[in-house]
C-alpha positions as CSV (number, residue, x, y, z in Angstrom):
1,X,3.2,62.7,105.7
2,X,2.7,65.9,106.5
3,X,1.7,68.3,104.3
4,X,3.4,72.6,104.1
5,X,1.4,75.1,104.2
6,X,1.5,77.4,101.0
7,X,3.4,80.4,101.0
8,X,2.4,83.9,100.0
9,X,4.4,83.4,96.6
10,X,3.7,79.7,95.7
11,X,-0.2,80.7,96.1
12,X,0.4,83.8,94.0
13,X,2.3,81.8,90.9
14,X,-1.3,79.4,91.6
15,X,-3.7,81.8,91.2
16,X,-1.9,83.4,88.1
17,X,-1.4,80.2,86.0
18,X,-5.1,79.6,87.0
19,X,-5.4,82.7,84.5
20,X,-3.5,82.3,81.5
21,X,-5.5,84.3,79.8
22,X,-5.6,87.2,82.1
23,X,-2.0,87.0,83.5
24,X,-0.3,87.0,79.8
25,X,-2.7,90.3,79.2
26,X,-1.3,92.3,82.1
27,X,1.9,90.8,81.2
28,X,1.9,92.6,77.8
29,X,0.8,96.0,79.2
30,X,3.7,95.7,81.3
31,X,6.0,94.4,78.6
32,X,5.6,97.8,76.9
33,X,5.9,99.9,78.7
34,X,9.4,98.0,79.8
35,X,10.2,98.0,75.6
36,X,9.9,102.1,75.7
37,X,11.5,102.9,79.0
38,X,14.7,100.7,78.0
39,X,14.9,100.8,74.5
40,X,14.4,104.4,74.5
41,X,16.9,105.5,76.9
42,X,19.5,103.0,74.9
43,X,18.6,104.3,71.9
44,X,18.5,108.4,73.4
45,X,22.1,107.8,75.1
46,X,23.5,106.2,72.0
47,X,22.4,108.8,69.7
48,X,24.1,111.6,72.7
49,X,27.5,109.6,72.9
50,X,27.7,109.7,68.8
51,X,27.5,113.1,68.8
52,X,30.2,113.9,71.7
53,X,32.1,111.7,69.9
54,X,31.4,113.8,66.4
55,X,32.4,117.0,68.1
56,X,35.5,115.2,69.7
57,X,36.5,114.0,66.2
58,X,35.9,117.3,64.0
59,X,38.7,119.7,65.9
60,X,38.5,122.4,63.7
61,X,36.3,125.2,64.5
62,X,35.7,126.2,60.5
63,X,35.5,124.1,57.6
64,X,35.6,125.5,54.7
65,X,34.2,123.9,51.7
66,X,33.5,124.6,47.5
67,X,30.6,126.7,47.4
68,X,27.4,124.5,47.5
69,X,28.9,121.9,49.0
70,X,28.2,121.9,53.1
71,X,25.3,119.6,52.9
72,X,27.8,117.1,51.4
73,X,30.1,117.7,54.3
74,X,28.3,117.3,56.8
75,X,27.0,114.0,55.0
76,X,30.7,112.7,55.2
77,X,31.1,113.5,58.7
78,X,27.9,112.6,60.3
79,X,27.0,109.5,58.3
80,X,30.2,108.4,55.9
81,X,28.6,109.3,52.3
82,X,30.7,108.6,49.9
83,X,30.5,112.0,47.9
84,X,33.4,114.1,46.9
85,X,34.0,117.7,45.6
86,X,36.7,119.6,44.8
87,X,37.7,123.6,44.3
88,X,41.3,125.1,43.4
89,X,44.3,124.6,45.5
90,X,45.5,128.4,45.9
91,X,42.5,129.1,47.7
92,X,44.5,127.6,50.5
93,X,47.0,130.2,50.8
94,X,44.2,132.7,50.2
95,X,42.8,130.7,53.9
96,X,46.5,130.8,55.5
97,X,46.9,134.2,54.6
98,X,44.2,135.5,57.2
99,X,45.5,136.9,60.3
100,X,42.7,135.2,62.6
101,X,43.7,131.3,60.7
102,X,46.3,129.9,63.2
103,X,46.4,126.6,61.1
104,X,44.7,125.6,58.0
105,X,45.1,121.9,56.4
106,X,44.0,120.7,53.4
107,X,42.0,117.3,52.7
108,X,41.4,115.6,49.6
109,X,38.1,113.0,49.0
110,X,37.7,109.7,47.0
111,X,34.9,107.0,47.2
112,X,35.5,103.6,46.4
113,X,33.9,101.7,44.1
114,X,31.0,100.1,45.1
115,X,32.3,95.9,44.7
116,X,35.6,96.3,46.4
117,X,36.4,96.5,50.0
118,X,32.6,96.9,51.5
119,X,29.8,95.9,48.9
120,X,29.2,99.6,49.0
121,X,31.2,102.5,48.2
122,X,32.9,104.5,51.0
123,X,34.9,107.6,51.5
124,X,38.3,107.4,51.4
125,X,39.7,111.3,53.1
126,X,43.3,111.8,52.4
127,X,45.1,114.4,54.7
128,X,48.2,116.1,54.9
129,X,50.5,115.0,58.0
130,X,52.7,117.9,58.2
131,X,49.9,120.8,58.6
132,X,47.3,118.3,59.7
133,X,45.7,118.7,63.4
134,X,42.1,117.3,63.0
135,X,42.8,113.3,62.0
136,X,46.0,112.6,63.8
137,X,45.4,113.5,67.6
138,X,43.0,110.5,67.2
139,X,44.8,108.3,65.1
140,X,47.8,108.1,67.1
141,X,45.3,106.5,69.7
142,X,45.5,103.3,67.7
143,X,48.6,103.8,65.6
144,X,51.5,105.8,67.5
145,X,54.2,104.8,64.5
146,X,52.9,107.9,62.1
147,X,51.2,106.8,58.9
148,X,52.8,105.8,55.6
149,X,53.1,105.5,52.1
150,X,50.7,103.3,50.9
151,X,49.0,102.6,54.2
152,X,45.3,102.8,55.1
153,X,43.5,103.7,58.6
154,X,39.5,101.9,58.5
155,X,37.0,102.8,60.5
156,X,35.2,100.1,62.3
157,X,33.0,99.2,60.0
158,X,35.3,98.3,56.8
159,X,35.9,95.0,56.5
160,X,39.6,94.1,55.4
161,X,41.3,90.9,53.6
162,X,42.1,88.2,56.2
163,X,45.8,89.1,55.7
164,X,45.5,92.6,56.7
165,X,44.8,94.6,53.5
166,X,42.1,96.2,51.9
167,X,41.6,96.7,48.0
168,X,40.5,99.5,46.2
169,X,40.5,100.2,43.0
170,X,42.1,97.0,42.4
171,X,45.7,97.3,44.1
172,X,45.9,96.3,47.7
173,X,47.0,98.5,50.4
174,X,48.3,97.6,54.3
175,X,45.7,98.0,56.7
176,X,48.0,99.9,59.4
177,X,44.9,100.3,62.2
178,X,41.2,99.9,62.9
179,X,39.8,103.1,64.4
180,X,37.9,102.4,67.6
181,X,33.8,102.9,66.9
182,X,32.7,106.3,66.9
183,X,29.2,106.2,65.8
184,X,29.7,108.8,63.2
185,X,30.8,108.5,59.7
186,X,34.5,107.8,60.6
187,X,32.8,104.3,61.3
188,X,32.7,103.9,57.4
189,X,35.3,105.9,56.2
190,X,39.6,104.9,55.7
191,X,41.8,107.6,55.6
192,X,45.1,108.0,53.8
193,X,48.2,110.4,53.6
194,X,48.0,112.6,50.7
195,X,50.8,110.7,49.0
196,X,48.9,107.4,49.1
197,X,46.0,109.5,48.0
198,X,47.5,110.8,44.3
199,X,47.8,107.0,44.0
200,X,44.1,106.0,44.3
201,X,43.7,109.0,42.0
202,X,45.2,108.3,39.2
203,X,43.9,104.5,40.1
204,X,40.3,105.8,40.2
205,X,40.6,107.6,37.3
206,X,41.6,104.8,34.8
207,X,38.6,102.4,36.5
208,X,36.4,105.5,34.9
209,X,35.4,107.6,37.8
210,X,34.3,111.1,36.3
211,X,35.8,113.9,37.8
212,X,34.6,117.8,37.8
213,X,36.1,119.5,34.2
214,X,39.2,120.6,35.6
215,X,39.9,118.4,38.5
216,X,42.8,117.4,38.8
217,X,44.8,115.8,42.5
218,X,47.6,118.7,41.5
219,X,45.7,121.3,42.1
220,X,42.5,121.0,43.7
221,X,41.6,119.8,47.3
222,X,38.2,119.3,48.8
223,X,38.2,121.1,52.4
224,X,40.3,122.9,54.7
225,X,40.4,122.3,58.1
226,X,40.6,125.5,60.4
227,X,42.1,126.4,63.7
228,X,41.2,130.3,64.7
229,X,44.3,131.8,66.2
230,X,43.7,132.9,70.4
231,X,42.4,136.6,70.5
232,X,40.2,136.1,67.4
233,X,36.2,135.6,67.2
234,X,35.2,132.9,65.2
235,X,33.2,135.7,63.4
236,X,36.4,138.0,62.8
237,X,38.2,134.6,61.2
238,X,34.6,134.3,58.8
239,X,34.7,137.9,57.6
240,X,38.6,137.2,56.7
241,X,38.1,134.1,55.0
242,X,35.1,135.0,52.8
243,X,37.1,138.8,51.9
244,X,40.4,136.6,51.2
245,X,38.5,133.8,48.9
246,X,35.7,136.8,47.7
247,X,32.7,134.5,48.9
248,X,33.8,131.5,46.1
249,X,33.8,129.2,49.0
250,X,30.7,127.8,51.8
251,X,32.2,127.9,55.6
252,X,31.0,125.2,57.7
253,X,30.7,126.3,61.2
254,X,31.7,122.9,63.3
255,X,29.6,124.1,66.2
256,X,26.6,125.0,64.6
257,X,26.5,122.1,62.7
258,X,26.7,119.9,65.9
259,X,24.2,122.3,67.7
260,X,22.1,121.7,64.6
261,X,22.3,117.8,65.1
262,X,22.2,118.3,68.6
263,X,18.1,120.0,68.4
264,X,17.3,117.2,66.3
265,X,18.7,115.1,69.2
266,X,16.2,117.2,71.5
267,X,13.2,116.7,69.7
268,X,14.0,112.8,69.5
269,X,15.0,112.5,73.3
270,X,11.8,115.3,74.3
271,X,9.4,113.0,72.7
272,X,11.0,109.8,73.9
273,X,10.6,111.0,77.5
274,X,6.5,112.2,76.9
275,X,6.1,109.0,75.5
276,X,7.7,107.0,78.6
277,X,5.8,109.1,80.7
278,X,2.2,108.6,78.9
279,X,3.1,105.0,78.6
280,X,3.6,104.9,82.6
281,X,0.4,106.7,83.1
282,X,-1.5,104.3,80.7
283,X,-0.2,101.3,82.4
284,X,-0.8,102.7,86.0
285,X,-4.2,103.2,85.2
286,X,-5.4,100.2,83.4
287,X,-4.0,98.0,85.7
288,X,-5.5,99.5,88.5
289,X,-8.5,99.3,86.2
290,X,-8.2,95.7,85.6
291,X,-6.9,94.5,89.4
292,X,-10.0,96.4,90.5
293,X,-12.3,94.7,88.6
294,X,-10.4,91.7,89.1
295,X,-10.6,92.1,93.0
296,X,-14.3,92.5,92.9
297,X,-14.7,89.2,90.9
298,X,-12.4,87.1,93.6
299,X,-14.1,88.6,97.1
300,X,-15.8,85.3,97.8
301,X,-12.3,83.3,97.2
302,X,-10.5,86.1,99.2
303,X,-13.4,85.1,102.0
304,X,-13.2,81.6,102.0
305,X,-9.2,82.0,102.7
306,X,-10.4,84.2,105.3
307,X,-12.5,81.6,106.9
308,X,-9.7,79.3,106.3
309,X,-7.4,81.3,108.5
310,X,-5.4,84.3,106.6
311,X,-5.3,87.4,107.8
312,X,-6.5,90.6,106.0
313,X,-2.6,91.3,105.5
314,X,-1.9,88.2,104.1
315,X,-4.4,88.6,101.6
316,X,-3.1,92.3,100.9
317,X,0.6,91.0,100.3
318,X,-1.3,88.3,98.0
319,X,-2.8,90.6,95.5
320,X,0.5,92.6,95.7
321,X,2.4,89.5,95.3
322,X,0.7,88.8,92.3
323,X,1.0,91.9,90.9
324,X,4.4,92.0,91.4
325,X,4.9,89.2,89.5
326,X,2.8,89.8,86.5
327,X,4.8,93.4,86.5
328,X,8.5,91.6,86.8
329,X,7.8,88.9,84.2
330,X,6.7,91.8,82.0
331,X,9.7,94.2,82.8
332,X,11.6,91.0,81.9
333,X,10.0,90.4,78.7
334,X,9.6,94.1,77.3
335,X,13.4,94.7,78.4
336,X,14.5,91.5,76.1
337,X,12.8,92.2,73.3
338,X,14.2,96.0,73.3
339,X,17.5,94.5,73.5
340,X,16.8,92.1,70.6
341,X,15.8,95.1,68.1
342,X,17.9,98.1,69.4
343,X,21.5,96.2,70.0
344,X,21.5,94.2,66.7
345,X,20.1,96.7,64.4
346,X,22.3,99.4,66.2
347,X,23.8,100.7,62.8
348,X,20.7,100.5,61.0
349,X,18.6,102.8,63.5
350,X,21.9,105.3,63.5
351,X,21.4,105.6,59.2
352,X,17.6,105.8,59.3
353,X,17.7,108.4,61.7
354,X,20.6,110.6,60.2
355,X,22.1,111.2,64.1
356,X,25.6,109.9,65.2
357,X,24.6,106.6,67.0
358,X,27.1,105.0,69.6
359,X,26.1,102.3,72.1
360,X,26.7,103.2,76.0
361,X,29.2,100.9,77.7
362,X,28.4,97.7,79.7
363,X,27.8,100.0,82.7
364,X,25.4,102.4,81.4
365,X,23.1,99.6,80.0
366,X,23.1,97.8,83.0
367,X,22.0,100.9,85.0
368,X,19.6,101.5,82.1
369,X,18.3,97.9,82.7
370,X,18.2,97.9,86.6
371,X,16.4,101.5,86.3
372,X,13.9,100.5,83.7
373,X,13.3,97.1,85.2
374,X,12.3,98.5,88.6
375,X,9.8,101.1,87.1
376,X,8.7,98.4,85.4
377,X,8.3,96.5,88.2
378,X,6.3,98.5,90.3
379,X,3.8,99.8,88.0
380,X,1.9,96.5,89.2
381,X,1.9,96.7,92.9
382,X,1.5,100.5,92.7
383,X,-1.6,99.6,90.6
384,X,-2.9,97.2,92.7
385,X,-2.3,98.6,96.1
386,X,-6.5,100.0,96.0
387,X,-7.7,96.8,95.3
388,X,-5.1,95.1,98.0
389,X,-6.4,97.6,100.6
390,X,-10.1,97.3,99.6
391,X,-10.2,93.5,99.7
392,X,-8.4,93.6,103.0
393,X,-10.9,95.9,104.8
394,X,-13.8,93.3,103.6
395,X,-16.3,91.6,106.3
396,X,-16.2,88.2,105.7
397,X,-19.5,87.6,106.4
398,X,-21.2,89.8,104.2
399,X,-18.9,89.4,101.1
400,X,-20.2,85.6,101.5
401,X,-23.7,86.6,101.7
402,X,-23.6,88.5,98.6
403,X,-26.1,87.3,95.7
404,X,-28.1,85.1,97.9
């Protein structure tokens, strides 16, 4: 029988399971560098889609708020907290009075109790449908038919009853729509027409939820959304609303406050990027460290496959064969674990680090993976490519005389 000769990639997979030891080390360089350059950019693009999807879901360009109370806002917003405040209901016709206000709506916040719908309490925003122009552009994307009496809209992540309800307070309510995922804190938040609201009011109220002395749903709101009318500044509508209020009231400024998530985004993504970079340096450089030294330690077996018959390029594509390897198994490995932590635990990285957080689509992450598992991929070769050329350019005959 007669027997093949071995190609360039079977002796490569040889001479790497020959080294166990060695080959799992590089591996594991490689892997890392693979875990930061994927499961960073996942985690950087999720954390810019959330916010474009924050700005796209505010639509007012001022909110204005009880005085104190912005923080709290943008807590609901950005990441669903379950906190409510109120001030007096005139001061929205104090708002719609202003010449620069186009439209002003009012909204009205409850929290849930904590053992009902969710294991954990959530905010439950009740709007007005015949002024409103924030919530329903982007409701009617899931629910066309116009919301009603007694009927709930849940963000993606509120679970509801098998048979399409959802209790609070202890009284069921229809489940009209699920919201699609945003990755801000609509993802944890139901929202309700104001009629449905007075309901869960007066509900919350007998289950012993404490209210501000002098709260009550007949006349006091929480926010008011705000359009600026076309040929007024943004600043000219401030100055209005704080003289036609006299400063009782904190304006939230929807742009700044998504500019001011937005920098925090930068500094994440900026360091991200220096860290990829330093990681790709490292790796470069060890490896070129370690097939160097490696290459040195084989030049006898590299001459007795010369003496054997294989040219000095076959030997170069060797080493780079092998390298390639070690570099791809590594991308491999590095790119599933990123996947393991950062897709699972999605939510949880969004919470801990107080930025909207949406996952890219299908396409995105498989250009993130193709792009991260070919730098990945040739961090190896690149890194051996000395060594390849420097064993390839050895005389036989001397590099087998060595050490006598």
């Amino acid at each position: 029988m007669q027997e093949k000769a071995l190609s360039t990639h079977a002796l490569s997979l040889l001479n790497l399971k020959r080294k166990p030891f060695r080959t799992a080390a590089l591996m594991a360089v490689v892997a890392v560098l693979a875990f930061v350059l994927f499961g960073g950019s996942i985690m950087t693009k999720s954390m810019e889609n959330g916010i474009s999807g924050l700005e796209d879901r505010l639509g007012a360009d001022i909110v204005v708020v009880p005085e104190g109370y912005d923080q709290d806002f943008e807590g609901v917003m950005i990441q669903g907290e379950p906190v409510y405040f109120f001030m007096e209901k005139d001061i929205l016709e104090k708002v719609r009075s202003c010449e620069a206000v186009e439209l002003a709506s009012p909204q009205f916040y409850l929290a849930s109790l904590n053992a009902e719908c969710c294991g954990s309490s959530v905010p439950i925003i009740g709007f007005e449908p015949e002024t409103d122009f924030t919530v329903q552009p982007w409701i009617t994307e899931q629910y066309s038919k116009g919301l009603k009496y007694g009927e709930i809209i849940i963000g993606d992540d509120i679970s509801a009853e098998a048979d399409g309800t959802i209790l609070f307070f202890d009284k069921y309510y229809k489940v009209a729509a699920r919201l699609e995922r945003t990755g801000s804190g609509v993802d944890v938040s139901c929202f309700a027409t104001m009629d449905t609201i007075a309901d869960l009011y007066r509900d919350a109220k007998e289950k012993g939820a404490y209210f501000q002395e002098g709260v009550t749903y007949e006349n006091s709101i929480s926010s008011i959304m705000v359009k600026v009318k076309e040929g007024y500044t943004l600043n000219q509508a401030l100055v209005q609303i704080r003289k036609a209020t006299e400063g009782k009231v904190e304006i939230v400024q929807t742009q700044s406050m998504i500019n001011s998530v937005g920098g925090s985004l930068s500094g994440v993504v900026s360091y991200l990027y220096v860290v990829a970079i330093v990681f790709w340096i490292l790796a470069v450089v060890l490896l070129t460290i370690v097939f160097s030294v490696t290459a040195n330690e084989r030049k006898k077996e590299f001459a007795l496959f010369r003496i054997l018959g294989a040219t000095r390029k076959r030997l170069s594509n060797l080493i780079l064969t092998e390298a390639f390897y070690i570099s791809l198994s590594g991308g491999i490995l590095g790119i599933g674990t990123a996947a393991l932590i950062v897709f699972p635990f999605s939510t949880y990285l969004g919470d801990q680090m107080g930025i909207p957080y949406l996952q890219p689509e299908m396409s995105t992450i498989l250009i993130i993976f193709v792009v991260s598992l070919v730098l990945s991929a040739i961090v190896g070769p690149l890194a051996s490519a000395y060594s390849a050329h420097k064993i390839s350019q050895a005389e036989t005959y001397h590099t087998m005389r060595e050490g006598e």
